[in-house]
C-alpha positions as CSV (number, residue, x, y, z in Angstrom):
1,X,-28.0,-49.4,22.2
2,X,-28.6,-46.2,20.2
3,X,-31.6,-44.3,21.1
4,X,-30.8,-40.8,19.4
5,X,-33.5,-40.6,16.8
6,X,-32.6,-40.5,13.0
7,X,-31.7,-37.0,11.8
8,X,-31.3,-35.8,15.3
9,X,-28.7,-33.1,15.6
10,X,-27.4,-31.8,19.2
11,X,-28.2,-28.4,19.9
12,X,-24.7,-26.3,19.7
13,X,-23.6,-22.6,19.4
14,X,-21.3,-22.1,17.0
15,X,-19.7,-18.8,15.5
16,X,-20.1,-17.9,11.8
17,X,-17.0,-18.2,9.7
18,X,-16.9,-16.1,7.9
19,X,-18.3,-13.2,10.2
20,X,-20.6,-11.1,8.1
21,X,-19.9,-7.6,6.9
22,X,-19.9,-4.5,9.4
23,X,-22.9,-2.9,7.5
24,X,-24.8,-6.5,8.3
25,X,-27.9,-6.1,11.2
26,X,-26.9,-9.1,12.4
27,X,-24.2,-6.6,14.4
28,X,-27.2,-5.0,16.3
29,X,-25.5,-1.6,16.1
30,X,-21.9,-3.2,17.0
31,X,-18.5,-3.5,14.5
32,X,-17.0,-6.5,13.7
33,X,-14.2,-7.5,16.4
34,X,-16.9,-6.0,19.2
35,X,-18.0,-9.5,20.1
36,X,-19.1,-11.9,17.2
37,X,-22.1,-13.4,15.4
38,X,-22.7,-16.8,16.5
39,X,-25.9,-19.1,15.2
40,X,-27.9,-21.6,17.6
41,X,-28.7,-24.5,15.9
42,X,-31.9,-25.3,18.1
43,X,-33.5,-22.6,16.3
44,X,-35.1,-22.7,13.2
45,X,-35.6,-19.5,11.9
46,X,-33.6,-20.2,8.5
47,X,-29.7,-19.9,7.3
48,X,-27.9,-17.3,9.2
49,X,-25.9,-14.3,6.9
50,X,-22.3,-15.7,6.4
51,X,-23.1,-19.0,7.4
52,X,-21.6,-22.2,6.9
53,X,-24.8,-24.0,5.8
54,X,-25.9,-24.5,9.7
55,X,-29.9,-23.5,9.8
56,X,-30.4,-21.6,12.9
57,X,-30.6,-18.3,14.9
58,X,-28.0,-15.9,14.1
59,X,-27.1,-13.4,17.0
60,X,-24.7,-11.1,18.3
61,X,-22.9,-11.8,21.4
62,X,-20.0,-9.9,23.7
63,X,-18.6,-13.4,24.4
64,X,-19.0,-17.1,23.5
65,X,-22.2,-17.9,24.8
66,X,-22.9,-21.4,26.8
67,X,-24.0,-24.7,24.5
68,X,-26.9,-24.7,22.7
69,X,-30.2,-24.9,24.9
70,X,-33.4,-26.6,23.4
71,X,-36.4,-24.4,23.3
72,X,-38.3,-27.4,25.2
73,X,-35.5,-26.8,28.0
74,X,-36.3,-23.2,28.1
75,X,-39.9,-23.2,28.6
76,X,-39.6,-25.9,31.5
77,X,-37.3,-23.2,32.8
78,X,-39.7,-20.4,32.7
79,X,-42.0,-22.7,34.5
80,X,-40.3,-23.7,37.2
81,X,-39.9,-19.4,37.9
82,X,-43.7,-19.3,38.0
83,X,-43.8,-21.8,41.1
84,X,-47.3,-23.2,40.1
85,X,-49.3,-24.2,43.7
86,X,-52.3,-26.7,44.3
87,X,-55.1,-25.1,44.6
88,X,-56.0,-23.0,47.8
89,X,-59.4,-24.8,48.7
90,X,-62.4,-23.2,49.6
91,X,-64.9,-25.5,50.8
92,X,-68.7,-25.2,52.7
93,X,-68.6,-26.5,55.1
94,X,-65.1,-25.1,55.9
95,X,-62.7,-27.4,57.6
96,X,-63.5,-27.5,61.1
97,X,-66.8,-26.7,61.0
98,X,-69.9,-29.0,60.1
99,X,-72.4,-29.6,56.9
100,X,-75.2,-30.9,56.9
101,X,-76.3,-34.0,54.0
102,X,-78.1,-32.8,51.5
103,X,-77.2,-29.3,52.1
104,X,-75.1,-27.8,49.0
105,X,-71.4,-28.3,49.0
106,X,-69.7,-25.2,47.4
107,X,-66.1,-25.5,45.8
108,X,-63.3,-23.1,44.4
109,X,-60.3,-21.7,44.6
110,X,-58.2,-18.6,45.4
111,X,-57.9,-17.0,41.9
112,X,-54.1,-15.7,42.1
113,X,-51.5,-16.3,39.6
114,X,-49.8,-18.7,40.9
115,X,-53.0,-21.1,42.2
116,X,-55.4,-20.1,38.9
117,X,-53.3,-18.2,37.0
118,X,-52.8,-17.1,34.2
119,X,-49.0,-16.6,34.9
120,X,-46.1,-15.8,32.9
121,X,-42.4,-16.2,32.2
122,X,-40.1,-15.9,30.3
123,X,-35.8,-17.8,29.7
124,X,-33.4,-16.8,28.2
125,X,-30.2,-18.8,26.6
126,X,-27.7,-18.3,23.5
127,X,-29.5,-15.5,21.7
128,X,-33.5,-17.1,22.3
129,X,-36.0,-16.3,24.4
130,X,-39.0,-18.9,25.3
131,X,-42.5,-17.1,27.0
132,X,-44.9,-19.5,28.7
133,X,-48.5,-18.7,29.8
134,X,-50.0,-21.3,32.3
135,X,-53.5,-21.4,33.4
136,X,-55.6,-24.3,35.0
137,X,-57.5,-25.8,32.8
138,X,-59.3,-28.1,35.0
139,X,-59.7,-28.8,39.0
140,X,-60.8,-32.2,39.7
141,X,-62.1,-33.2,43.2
142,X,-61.9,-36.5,44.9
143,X,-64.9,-35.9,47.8
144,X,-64.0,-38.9,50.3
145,X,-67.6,-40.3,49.4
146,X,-66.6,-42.3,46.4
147,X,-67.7,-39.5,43.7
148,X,-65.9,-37.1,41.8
149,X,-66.7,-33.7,40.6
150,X,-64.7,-31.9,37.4
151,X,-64.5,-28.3,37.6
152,X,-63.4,-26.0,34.4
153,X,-64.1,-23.1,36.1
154,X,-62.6,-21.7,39.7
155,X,-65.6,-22.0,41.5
156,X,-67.3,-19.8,43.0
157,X,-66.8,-18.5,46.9
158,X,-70.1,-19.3,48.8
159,X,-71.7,-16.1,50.2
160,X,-74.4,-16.1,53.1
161,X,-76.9,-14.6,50.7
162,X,-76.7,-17.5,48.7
163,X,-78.4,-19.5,50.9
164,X,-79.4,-23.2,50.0
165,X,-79.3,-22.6,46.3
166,X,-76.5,-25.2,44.6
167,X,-73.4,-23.5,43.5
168,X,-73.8,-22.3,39.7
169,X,-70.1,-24.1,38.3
170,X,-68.8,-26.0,40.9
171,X,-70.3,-27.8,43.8
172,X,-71.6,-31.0,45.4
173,X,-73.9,-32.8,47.8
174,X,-73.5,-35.4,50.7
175,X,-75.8,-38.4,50.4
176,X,-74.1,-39.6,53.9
177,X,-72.7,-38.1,57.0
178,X,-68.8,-38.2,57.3
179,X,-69.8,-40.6,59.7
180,X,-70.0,-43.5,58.0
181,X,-66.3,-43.3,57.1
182,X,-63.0,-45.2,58.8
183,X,-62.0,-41.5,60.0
184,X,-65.3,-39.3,60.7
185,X,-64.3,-37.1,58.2
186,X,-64.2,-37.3,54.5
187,X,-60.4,-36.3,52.6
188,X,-61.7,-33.8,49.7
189,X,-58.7,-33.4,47.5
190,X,-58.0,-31.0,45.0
191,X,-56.3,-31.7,41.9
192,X,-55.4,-28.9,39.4
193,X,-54.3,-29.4,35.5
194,X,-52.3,-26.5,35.0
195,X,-52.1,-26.2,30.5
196,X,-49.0,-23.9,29.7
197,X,-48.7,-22.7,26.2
198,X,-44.9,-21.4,25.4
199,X,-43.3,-19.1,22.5
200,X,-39.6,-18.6,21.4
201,X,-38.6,-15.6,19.4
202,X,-37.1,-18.3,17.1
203,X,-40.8,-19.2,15.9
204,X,-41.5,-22.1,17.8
205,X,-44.1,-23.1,20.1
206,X,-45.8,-25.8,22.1
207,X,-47.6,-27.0,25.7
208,X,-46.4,-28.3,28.8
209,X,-48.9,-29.7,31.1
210,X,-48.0,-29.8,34.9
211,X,-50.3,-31.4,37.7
212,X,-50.8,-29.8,41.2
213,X,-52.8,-31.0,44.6
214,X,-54.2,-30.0,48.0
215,X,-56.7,-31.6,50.3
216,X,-58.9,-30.5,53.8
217,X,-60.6,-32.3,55.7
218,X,-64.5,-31.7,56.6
219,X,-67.4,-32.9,58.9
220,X,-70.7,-33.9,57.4
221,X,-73.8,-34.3,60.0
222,X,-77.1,-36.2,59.6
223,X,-80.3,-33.6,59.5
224,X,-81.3,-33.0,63.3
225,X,-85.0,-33.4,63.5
226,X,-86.6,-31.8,66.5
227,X,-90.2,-33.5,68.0
């Protein structure tokens, strides 16, 4: 079974024959037999000077440069140098400790590069470069009572000052003590979307999407009313 799409080409490095003239740019400063001009066919940023009729990146090179590397493959590269986390939860009441129902639930994250971001880098193969910039675009948080809250924002850290006012972009409130669960605790888990936007000097662009999660743990207490 042939599942290669129609008109598909594999990506390939190839060198130009014939090699363009010494007074071309495509030399970047260097004379012909100092290296060569090769073109990448997974770029597309038109015929390269001296070509054979390949449509690609032309580019100067000391030596043969490795196969032909999609952009696509690049960007995924330049991701996996970010090393993207879950998000680092921040939760009232904190793990270990005890909320009370009813009483405001605050949620957020550490906002570092590599649990908020944004955060770049860049790969590089046969003559292109590929930049990606990823940033969460959405925390979503399972809160072990059944509901759900969706969070575009990072939160925001809960401060004694704020008292028993609700949290402004992110938050929640218990109904129930943890109590009425199988465990005595409820599982709040964390689920970041992180949206990555990449560029190749070639011209072309696109988005990766790459999914990250964390959970704790927490105690919620019924209101203790004194006679």
């Amino acid at each position: 079974m042939n599942d290669v799409p129609p008109g598909f080409m594999p990506c390939e490095i190839r060198k130009l024959d014939p090699q363009p003239g010494g007074d071309s740019d495509l030399w970047e400063g260097h004379k012909p037999g100092d290296g060569a001009i090769y073109v990448n066919t997974c770029a597309s940023s038109g015929m390269g000077e001296g070509n054979d009729g390949t449509v690609g990146l032309a580019f100067w090179a000391a030596d043969q440069p490795p196969p032909g590397v999609p952009p696509e493959v690049l960007a995924q590269r330049a991701v996996d140098q970010m090393l993207l986390k879950a998000p680092a939860i921040g939760i009232t009441p904190k793990p270990g400790g005890k909320g009370v129902v009813g009483m405001p639930v605050y949620l957020w994250t550490e906002k570092s590069p590599e649990t908020y971001g944004p955060n770049t880098a860049s790969a590089s193969a046969g003559g292109i470069t590929v930049t990606a910039t990823a940033k969460v675009s959405r925390i979503v948080w399972q809160m072990g009572d059944g509901k759900t809250v969706t969070c575009t924002t990072a939160g925001t850290p809960y401060k004694a000052a704020y008292g028993k006012k609700p949290s402004p972009d992110c938050g929640h409130r218990y109904e129930a003590p943890s109590s009425t669960t199988d465990t005595g605790t409820y599982h709040v888990a964390a689920t970041s979307t992180w949206t990555i936007g990449w560029e190749a000097t070639s011209g072309q662009t696109g988005q990766l999407t790459e999914v990250r999660d964390s959970a704790v743990d927490i105690t919620v207490d019924e209101v203790q009313v004194l006679n």
